[in-house]
Every structure is written in C-alpha cells, then in structure tokens.
N, CA, C and O atoms as a DFTB+ gen file, in Angstrom:
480 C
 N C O
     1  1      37.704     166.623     -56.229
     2  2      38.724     165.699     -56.647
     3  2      39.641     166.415     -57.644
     4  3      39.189     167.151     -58.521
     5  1      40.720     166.214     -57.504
     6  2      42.131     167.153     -58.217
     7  2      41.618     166.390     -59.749
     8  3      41.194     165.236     -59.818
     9  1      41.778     167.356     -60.944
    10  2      42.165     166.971     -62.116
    11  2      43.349     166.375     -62.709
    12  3      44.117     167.209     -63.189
    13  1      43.869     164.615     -62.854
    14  2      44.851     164.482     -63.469
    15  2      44.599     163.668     -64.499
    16  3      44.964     162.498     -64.615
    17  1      43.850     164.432     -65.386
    18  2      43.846     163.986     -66.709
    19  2      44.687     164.757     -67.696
    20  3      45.305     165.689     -67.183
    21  1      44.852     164.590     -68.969
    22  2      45.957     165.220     -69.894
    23  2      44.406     166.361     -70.480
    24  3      43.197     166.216     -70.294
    25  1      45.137     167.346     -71.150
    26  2      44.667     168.419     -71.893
    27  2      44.583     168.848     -73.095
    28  3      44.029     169.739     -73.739
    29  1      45.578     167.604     -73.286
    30  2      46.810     167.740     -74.826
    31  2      45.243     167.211     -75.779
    32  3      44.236     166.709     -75.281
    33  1      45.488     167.527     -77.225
    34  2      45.323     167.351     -78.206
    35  2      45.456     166.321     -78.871
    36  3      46.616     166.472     -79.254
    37  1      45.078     165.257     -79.348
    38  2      45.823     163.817     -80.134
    39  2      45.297     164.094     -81.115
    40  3      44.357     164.861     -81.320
    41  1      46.072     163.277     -82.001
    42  2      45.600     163.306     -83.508
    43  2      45.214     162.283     -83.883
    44  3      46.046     161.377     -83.936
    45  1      43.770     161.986     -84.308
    46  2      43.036     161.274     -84.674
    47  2      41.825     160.975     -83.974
    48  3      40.948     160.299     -84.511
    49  1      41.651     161.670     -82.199
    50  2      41.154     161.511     -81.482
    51  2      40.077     162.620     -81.789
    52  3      40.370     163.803     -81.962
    53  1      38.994     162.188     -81.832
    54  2      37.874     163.746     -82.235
    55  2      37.173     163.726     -80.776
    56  3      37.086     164.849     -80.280
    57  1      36.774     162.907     -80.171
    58  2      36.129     163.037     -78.426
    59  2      36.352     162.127     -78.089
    60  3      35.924     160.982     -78.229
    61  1      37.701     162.998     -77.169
    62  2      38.501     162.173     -75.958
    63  2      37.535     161.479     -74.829
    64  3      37.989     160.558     -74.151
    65  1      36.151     161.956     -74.635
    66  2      35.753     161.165     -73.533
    67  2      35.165     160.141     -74.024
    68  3      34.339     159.775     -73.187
    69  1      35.125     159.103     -75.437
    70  2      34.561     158.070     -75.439
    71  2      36.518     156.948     -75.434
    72  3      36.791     155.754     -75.314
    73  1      36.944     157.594     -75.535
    74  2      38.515     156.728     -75.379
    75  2      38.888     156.540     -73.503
    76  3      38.528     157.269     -72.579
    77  1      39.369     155.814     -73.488
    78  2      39.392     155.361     -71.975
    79  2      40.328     156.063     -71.676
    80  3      39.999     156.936     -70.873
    81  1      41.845     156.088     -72.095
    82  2      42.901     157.047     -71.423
    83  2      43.167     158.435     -72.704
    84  3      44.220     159.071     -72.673
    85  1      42.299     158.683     -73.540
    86  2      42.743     159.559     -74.240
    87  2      42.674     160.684     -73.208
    88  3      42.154     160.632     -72.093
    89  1      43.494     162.036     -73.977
    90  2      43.281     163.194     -73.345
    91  2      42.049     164.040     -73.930
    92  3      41.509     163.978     -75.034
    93  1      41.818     164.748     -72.955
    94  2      40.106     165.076     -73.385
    95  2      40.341     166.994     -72.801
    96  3      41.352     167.633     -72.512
    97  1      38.899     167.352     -72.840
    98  2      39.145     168.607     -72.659
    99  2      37.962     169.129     -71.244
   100  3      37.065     168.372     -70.873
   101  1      38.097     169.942     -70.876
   102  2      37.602     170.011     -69.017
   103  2      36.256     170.969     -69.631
   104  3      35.388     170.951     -68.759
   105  1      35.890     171.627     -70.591
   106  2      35.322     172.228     -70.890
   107  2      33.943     172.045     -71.232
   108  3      33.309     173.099     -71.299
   109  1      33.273     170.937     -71.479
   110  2      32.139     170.306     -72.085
   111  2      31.936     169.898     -73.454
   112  3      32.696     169.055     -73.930
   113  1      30.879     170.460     -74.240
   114  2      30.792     170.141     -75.547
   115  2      32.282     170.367     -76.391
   116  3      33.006     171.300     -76.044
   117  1      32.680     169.488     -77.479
   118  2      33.876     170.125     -78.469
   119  2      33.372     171.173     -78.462
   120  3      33.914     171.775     -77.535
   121  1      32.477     171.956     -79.030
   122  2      32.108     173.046     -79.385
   123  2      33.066     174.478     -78.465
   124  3      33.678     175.464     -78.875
   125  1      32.778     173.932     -77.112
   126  2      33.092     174.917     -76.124
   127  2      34.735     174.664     -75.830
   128  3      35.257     175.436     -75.026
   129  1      35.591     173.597     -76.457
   130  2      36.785     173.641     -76.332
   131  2      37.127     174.762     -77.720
   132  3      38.006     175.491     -77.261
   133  1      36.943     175.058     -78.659
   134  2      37.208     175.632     -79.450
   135  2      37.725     177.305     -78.867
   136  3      38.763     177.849     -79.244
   137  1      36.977     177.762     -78.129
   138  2      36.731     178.942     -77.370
   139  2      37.990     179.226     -76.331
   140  3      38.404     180.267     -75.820
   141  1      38.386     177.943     -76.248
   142  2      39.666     178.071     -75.120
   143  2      41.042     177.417     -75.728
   144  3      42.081     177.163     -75.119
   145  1      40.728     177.215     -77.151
   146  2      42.071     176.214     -77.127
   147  2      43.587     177.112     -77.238
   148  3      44.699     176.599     -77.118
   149  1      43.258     178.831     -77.543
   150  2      44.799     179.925     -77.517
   151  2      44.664     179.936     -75.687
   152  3      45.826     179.775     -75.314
   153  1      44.117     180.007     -74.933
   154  2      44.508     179.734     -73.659
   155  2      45.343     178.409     -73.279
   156  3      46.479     178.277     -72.822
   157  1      44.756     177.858     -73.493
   158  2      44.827     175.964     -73.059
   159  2      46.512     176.164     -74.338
   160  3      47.214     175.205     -74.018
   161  1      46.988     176.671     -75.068
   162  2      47.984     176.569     -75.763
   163  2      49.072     177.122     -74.868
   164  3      50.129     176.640     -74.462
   165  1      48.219     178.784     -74.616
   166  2      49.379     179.638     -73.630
   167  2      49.822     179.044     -72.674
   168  3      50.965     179.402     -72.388
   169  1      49.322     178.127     -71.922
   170  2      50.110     177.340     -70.698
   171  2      50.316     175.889     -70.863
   172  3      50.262     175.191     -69.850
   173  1      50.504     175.439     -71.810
   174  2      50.759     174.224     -72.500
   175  2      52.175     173.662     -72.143
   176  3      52.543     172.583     -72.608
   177  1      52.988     174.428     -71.285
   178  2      54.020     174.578     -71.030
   179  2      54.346     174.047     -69.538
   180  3      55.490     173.773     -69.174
   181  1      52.941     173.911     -68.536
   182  2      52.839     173.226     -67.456
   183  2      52.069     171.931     -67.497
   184  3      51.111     171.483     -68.127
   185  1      52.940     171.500     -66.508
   186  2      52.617     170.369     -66.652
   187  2      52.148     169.735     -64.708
   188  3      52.941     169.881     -63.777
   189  1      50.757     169.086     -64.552
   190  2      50.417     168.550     -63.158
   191  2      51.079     167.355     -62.910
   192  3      50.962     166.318     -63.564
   193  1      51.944     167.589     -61.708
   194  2      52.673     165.902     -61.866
   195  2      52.103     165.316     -60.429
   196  3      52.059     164.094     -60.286
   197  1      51.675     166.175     -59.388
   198  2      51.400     165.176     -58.257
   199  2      50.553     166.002     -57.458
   200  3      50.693     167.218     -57.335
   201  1      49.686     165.315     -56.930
   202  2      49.004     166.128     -55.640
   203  2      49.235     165.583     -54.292
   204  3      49.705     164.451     -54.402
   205  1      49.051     166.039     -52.723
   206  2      49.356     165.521     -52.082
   207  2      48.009     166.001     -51.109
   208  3      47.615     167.165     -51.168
   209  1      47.428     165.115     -50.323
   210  2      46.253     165.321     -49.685
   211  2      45.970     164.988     -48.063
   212  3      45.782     163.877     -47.569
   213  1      45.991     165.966     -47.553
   214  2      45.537     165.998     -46.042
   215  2      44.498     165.050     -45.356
   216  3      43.430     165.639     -45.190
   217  1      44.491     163.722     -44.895
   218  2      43.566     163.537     -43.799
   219  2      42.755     164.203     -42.958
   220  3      43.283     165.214     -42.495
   221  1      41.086     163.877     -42.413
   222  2      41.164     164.908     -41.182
   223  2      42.102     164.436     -39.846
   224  3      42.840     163.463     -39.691
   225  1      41.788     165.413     -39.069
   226  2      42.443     165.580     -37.991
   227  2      42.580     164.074     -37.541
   228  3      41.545     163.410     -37.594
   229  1      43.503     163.577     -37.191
   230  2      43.186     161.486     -36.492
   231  2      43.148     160.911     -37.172
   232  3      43.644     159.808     -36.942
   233  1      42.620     161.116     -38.395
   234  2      43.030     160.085     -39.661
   235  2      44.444     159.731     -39.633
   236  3      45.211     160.664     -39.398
   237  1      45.098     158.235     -39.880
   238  2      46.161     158.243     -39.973
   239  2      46.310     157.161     -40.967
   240  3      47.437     156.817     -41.322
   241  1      45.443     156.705     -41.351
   242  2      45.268     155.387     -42.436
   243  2      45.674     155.638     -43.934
   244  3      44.957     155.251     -44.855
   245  1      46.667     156.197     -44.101
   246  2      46.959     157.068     -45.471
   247  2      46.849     156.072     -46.642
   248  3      46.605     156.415     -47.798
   249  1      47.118     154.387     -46.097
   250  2      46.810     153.326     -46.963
   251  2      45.323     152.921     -47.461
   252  3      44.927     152.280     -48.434
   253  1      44.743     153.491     -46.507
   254  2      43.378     152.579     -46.943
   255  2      42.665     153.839     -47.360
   256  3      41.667     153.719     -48.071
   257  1      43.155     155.279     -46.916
   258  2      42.546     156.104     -47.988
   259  2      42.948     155.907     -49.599
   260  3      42.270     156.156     -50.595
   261  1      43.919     155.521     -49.518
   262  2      44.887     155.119     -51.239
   263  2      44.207     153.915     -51.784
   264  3      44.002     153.723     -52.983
   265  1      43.817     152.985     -50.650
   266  2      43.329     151.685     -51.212
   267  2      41.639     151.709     -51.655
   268  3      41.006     150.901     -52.335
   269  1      41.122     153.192     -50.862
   270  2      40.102     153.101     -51.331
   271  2      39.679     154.162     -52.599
   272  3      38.626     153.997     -53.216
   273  1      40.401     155.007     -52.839
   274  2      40.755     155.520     -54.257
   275  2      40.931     154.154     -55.439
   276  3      40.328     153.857     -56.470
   277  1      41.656     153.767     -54.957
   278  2      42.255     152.760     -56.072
   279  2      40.988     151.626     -56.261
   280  3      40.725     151.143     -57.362
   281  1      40.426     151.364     -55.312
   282  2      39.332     150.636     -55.395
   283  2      37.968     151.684     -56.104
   284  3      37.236     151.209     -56.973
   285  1      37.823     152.809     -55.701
   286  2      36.676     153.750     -56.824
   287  2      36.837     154.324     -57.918
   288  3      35.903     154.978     -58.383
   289  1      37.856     154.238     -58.484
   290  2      38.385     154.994     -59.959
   291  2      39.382     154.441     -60.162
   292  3      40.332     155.171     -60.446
   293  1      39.676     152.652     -60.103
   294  2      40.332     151.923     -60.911
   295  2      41.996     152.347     -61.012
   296  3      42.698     151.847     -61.892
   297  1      42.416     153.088     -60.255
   298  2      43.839     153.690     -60.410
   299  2      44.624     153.227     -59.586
   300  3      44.294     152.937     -58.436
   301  1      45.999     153.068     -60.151
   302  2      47.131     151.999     -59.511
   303  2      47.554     152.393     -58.236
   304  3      47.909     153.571     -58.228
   305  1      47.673     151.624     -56.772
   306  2      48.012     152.095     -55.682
   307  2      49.571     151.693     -55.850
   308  3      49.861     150.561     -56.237
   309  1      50.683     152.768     -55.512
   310  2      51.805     152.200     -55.725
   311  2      51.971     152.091     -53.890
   312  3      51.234     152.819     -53.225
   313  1      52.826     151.284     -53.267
   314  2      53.537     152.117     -51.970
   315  2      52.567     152.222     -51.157
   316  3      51.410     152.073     -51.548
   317  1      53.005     152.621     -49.312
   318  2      51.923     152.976     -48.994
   319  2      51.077     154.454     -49.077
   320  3      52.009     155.258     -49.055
   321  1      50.314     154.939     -49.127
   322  2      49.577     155.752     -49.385
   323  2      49.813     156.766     -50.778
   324  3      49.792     157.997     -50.766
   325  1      49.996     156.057     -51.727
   326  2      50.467     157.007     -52.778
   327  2      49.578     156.069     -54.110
   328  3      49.368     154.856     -54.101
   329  1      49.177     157.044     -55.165
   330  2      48.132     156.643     -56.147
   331  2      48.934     157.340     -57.697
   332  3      49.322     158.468     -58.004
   333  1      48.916     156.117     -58.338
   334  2      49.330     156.502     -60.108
   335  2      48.600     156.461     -60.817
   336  3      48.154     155.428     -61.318
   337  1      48.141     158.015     -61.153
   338  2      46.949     158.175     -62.655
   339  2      48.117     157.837     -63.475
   340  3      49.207     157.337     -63.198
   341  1      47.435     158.364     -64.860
   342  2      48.207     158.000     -65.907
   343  2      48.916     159.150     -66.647
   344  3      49.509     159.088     -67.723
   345  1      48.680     160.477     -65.640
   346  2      50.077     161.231     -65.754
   347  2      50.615     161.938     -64.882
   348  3      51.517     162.743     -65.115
   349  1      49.980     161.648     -63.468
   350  2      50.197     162.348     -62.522
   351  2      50.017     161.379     -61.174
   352  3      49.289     160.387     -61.220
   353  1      50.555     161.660     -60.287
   354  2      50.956     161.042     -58.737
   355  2      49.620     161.097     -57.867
   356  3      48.908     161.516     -58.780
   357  1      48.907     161.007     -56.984
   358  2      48.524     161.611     -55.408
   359  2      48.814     160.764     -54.514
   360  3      48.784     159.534     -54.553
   361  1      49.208     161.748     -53.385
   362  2      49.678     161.043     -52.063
   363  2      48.697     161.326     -50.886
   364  3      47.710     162.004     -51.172
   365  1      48.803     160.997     -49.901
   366  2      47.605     161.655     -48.634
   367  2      48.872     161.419     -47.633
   368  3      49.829     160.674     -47.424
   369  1      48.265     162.464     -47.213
   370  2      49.162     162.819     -45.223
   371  2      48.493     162.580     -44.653
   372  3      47.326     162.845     -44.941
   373  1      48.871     161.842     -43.333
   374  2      48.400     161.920     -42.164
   375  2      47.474     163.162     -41.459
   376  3      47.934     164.303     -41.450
   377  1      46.408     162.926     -40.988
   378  2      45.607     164.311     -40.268
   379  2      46.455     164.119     -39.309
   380  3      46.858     163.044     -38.866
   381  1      46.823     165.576     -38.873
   382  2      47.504     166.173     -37.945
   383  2      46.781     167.108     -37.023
   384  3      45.919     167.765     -37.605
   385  1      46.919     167.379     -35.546
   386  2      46.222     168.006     -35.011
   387  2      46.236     170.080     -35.430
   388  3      47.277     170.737     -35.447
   389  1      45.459     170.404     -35.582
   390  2      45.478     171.985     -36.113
   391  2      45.521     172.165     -36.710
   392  3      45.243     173.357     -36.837
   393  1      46.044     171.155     -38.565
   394  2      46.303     170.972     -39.695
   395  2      44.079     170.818     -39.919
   396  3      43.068     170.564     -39.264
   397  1      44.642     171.288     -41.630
   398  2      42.733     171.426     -42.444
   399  2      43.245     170.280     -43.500
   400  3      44.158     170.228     -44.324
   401  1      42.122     169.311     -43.034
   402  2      42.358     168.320     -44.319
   403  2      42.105     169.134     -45.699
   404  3      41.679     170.289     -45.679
   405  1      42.430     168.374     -47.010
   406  2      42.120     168.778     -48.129
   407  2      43.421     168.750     -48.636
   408  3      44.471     168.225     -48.265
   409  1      43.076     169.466     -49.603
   410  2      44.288     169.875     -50.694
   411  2      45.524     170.417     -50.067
   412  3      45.414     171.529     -49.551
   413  1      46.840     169.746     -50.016
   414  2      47.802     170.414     -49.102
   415  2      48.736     170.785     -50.239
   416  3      49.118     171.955     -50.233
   417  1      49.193     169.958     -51.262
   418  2      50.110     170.269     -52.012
   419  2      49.887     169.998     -53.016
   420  3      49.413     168.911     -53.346
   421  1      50.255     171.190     -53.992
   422  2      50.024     170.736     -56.018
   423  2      51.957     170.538     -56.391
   424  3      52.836     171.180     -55.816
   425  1      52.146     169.635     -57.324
   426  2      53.557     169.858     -57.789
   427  2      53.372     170.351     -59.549
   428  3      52.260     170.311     -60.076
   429  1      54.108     170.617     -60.005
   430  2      53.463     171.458     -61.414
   431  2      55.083     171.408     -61.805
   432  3      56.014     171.784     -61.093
   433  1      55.159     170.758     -63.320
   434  2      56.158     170.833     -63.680
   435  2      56.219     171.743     -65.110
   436  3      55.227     171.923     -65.817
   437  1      57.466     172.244     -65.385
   438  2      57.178     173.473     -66.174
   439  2      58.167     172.633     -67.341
   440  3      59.060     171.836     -67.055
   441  1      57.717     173.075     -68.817
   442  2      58.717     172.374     -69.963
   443  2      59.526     173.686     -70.027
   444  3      59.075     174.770     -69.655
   445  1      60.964     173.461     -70.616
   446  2      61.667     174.426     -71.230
   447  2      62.030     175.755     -70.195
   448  3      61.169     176.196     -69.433
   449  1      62.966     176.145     -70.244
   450  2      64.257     177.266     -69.560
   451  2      62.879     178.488     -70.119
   452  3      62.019     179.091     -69.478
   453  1      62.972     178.475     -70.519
   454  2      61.873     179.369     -71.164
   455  2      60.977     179.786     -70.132
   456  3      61.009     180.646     -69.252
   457  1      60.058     178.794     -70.560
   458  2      58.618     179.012     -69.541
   459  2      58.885     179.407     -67.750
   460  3      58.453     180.315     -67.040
   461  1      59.837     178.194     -67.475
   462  2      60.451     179.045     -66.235
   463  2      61.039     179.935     -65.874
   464  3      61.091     180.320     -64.706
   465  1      61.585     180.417     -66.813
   466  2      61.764     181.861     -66.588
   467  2      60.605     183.075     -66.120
   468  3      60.511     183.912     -65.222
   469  1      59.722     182.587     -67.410
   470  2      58.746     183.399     -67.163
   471  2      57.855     183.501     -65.861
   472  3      57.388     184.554     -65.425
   473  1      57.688     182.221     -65.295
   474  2      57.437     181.765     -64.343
   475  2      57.748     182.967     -62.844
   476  3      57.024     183.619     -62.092
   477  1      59.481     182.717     -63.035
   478  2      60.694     183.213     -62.227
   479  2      60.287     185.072     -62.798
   480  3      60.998     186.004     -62.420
C-alpha cells in the first residue's frame, strides 16, 4: 500500500502515531527518527500528491475498488474511482489486457525553482 501520510515535523506533537491525522515518521521508535531526520530534511522539498493504480487484467470496477478502500481505511471516495487521504490523491485504472496490475503512476510535487532545478 503507497505511503500518503505527511513526514513533516509539528510542533508540539512528540508521537505522531497516537494523533489521528498528525504527521508521524515511517521509521519506528522516535529514537530511530533521530538517525534520519538530515535526510528526511534533504528532500523535504518533495512533496507525494497522487498515486494511480492498475487493476488486474478484466478488472474494470475502478469504483468499487475505491469504494472498498474507502470502506477499509476510512478515506474519502471522491468521483468515480478516485480516493482523498489527507494529503495526497489515489486513483485505480482499469485492468487492461498485457498491462501488470499494481503501482502504475507516482505524481511528486517539488517546492521552489530551486529544488527543481536540481531535480532538472
């Protein structure tokens, strides 16, 4: 399952996983975020805005895969087949014949002329 939770830092928040939408850290104990937080800074600059997800092959129900997301992890179905975390999108495609379900598309948004450059 794609990660669209936040990464960010809050202030006042000491462990994001007892807060329901705080941002938290992918790492485990605080302890072990400490170890990564000049990484997790260096790309602080991207940002996950949407995923988009393959059916298998004949699947064509892109709604009731969305409806059944939205029904197991509580997250808003907008539209048909499209799902709103609380900072990021997912959509599902149709299975297509010769097409590999799964992960088809990440969208990644970058802050500042800057970072895309670097990017570029």
């Amino acid at each position: 399952m794609p990660e669209l939770d936040s990464h960010s830092l809050k202030d006042g928040v000491e462990d994001g996983m007892k807060e329901r939408f705080a941002p938290w850290h992918a790492l485990g104990p605080i302890s072990g975020w400490e170890r990564h937080r000049e990484v997790m800074r260096r790309y602080g600059h991207l940002w996950l805005l949407g995923v988009r997800v393959r059916l298998g092959e004949g699947d064509a129900d892109v709604e009731g895969a969305a409806r059944q997301w939205e029904e197991l992890f509580g997250v808003t179905r907008v539209g048909s087949g499209e799902l709103r975390f609380e900072n990021a999108g997912m959509g599902f495609l149709a299975g297509e014949e010769g097409e590999r379900e799964g992960l088809w598309e990440i969208v990644v948004g970058v802050e500042g002329w800057e970072g895309a450059e670097g990017i570029l």
